[in-house]
C-alpha angles and dihedrals in degrees: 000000000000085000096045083048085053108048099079086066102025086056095040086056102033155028098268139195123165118202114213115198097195134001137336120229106223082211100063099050101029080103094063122088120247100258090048085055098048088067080065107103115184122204097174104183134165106247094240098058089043084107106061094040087058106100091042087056093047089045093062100051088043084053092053099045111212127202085208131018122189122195126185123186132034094276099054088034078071105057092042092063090048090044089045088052093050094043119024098178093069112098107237122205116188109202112219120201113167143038095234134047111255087220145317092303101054083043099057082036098053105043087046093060095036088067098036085046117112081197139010123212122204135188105214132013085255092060091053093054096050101049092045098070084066100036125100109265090245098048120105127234119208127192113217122200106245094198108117091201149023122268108271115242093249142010123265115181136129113297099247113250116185079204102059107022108186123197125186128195112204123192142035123349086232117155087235082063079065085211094181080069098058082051096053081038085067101025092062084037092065085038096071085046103266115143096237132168133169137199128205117223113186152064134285123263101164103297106083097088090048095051088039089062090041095058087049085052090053091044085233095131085122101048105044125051137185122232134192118263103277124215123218090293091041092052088051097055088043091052089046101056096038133073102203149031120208121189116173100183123165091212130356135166113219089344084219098192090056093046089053094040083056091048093069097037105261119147110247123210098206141165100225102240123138127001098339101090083056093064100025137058121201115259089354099075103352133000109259115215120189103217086193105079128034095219080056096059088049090061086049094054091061107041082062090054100056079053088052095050098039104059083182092062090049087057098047089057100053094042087059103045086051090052100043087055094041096106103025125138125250133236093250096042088054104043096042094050088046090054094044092041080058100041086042083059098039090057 
């Protein structure tokens, strides 16, 4: 979603190809002109042929000759390393997005990357940390804003109503979103007697069912609902009409969907992995909740309700979290300064 926000510009200022390593949602570019679509290039392949189809995928980047090639995720990580051998002169950047390795692929492709990179981009400063305990001493980290779009000019959430509390979860239905304990968040929320409901936005990656079956166990069919996977628009009318984000990750890099909720000034219930604890506070700009220790979810449980039962906290908070966003940078701005700052260099 960051890169689809970033080719209007990317493709205004440069030469550019886009390498897709699986399929394209029509959905999600439909907004793109043609011509921003045909840098676009798909190479939908099963994982387990991705080896044979290799030297055909670093053909085509040593074809194109870039003078600088990005590549973000442990597949294309791959073929960077094999294009950077062949051809040394082009500038290679290695994208980073998360503070652990997925398995023991990403792992070997990453690290591999990660010593053969000119340059590493990362996505959070947590990110950054974490990558530059494996880097070359010499090699540069640069932290790119992962925010898709500016700060909107006022909030517009939903106006916050102890009688009708509404949460929302953005993102993927991962097994790291720990979606079951968003569930038990609600179910020991109602509970206590709060009117809480809470509505899933994203698509599946192996956990509906699961969670499916969790909300029959805790009898909360009625109270929490499933929605499709939203674009930019989408995102706007779902922020508008909740009070609330909860995100309870057990790791996470930027945690973009909390960053942009908080963009626009609505309260976050987040476990604090990742980057988040770098651009929010506990009870000051989101509710922090530690997924690791019951009595601490007990503690959590009740930090949400003081916000329940002050309307003005609430308020405070949200208030905070806008104003703190209001003058970030966006994903497009940062990585296209930090290309043209290279190729600048490089001139």
């Amino acid at each position: 979603m960051a890169l689809i926000s970033a080719i209007p510009e990317l493709n205004a200022k440069f030469e550019l190809k886009v390498m897709v390593l699986g399929k394209i949602d029509p959905g999600l570019t439909a907004h793109l002109s043609l011509e921003e679509q045909a840098c676009l290039q798909t190479f939908n392949y099963k994982l387990y042929t991705y080896p044979a189809h290799l030297s055909k995928l670093v053909s085509f980047v040593l074809n194109f000759q870039p003078d600088i090639m990005i590549c973000s995720l442990w597949r294309a990580s791959l073929i960077g390393s094999m294009v950077k051998r062949l051809n040394k002169n082009i500038t290679f950047y290695s994208f980073i997005h998360s503070t652990r390795f997925a398995h023991v692929f990403d792992r070997i492709c990453t690290l591999a990357a990660s010593k053969s990179a000119d340059k590493i981009l990362a996505d959070s400063k947590a990110a950054s940390d974490f990558i530059s305990v494996f880097k070359k001493p010499s090699t540069i980290v640069k932290v790119i804003s992962f925010y898709t779009h500016p700060s909107p000019p006022e909030r517009k959430i939903a106006e916050f109503n102890s009688n009708n509390i509404k949460l929302m979860f953005l993102g993927r239905l991962n097994p790291i979103k720990n979606l079951p304990l968003a569930v038990d968040m609600v179910h020991d929320l109602r509970e206590r007697g709060w009117p809480v409901t809470l509505d899933i936005y994203g698509r599946d990656n192996g956990v509906l069912n699961e969670t499916i079956q969790h909300i029959e166990n805790k009898q909360l069919s009625n109270y929490i609902n499933f929605k499709a996977e939203v674009n930019h628009s989408g995102k706007l009318a779902a922020f508008s009409s909740h009070n609330f984000l909860i995100q309870l990750s057990s790791k996470e890099g930027m945690a973009m969907s909390v960053a942009e909720a908080m963009q626009h000034g609505m309260v976050c219930i987040v476990s604090p992995v990742g980057e988040i604890p770098n651009y929010a506070k506990d009870m000051a700009s989101a509710i922090f909740v530690d997924i690791t220790d019951q009595k601490e979810w007990d503690v959590a449980l009740a930090k949400i309700e003081k916000v329940f039962q002050n309307p003005s906290l609430y308020e405070q908070i949200s208030t905070t979290c806008f104003e703190n966003a209001r003058n970030i940078s966006t994903y497009s701005a940062t990585l296209t300064k930090t290309i043209q700052e290279d190729l600048d260099k490089a001139s």
